[in-house]
C-alpha positions in Angstrom: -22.4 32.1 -148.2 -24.9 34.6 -146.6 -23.5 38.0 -148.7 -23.6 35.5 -152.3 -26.9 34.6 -151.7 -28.8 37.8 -150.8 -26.8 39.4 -153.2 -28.4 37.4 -155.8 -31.7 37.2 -154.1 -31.5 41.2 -154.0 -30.8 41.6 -157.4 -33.3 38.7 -158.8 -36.2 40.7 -156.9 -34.7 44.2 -158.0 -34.0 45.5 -154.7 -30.6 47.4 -155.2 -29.9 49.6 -158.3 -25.9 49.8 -157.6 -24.6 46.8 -154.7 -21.5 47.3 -152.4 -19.7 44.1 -150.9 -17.4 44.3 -147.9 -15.4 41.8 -148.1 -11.7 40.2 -150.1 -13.1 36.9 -149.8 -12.9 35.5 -153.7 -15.5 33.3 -152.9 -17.6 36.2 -154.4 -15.8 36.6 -157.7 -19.0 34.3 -159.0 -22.0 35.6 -157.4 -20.6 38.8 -158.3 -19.8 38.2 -161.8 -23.5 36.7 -162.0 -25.4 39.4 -160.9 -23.5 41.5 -163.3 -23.7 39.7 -166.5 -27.2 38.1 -165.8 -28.9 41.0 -164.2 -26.8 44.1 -165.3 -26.5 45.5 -162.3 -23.0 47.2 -160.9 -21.3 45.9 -158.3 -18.4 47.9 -156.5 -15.8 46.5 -154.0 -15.1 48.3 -150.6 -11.9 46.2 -149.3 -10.6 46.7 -145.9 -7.6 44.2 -146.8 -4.1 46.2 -147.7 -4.1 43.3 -150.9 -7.2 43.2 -152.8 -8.4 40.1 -154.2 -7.2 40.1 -158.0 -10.0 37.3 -158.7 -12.6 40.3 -157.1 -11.2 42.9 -159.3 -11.8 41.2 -162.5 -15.5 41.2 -161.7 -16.6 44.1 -159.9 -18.0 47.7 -161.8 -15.6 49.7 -159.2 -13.1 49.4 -156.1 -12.1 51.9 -153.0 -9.5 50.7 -150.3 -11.2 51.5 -146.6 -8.5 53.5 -145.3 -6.8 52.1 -141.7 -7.8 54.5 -139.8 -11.0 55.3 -140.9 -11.6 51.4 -140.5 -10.1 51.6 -136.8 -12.7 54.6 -135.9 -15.2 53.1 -137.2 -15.3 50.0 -134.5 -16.9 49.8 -131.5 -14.7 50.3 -128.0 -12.5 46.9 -126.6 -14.9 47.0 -124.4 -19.3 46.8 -124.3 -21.8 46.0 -122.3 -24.9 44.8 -123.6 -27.7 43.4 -121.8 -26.1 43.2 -118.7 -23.0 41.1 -120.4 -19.3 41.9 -121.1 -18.0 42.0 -124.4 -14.2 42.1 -125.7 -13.2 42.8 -128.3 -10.0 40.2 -129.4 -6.9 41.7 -128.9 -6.2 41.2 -132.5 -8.8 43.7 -134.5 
């Protein structure tokens, strides 16, 4: 809900020439398709999922697959501290 609504907030208030979403949640095809047709703006899709959302695709100005193992380099260590607590990562990411 968050990522739909500043993405319409952002492009109502012309903050973005081009947006990026993260995501292959097709809960977005609608914000998405709104801020292109009502606002002409672009939209591109950066999926980190091995099936993109078809819904998604329909929508967006352009897609790029994040790559597994750039994905996996890019996250922190199973393992931070921060202020003076222990955080894990779940054995699943």
């Amino acid at each position: 809900m968050n990522i739909a609504t500043y993405l319409l907030v952002d492009a109502f208030d012309k903050d973005f020439e081009t947006a990026v979403v993260v995501s292959n949640d097709s809960d977005l095809e609608e914000p998405i398709r709104m801020v292109r047709e009502k606002f002409d703006l672009p939209v591109g899709l950066l999926n980190p999922s091995e099936k993109p959302s078809q819904a998604l695709l329909k929508v967006v100005a352009f897609y790029k697959e994040i790559r597994k193992g750039l994905l996996e380099a890019s996250q922190f260590p199973n393992e931070i501290e921060y202020r003076g607590r222990r955080i894990v990562k779940p054995a699943r990411w």
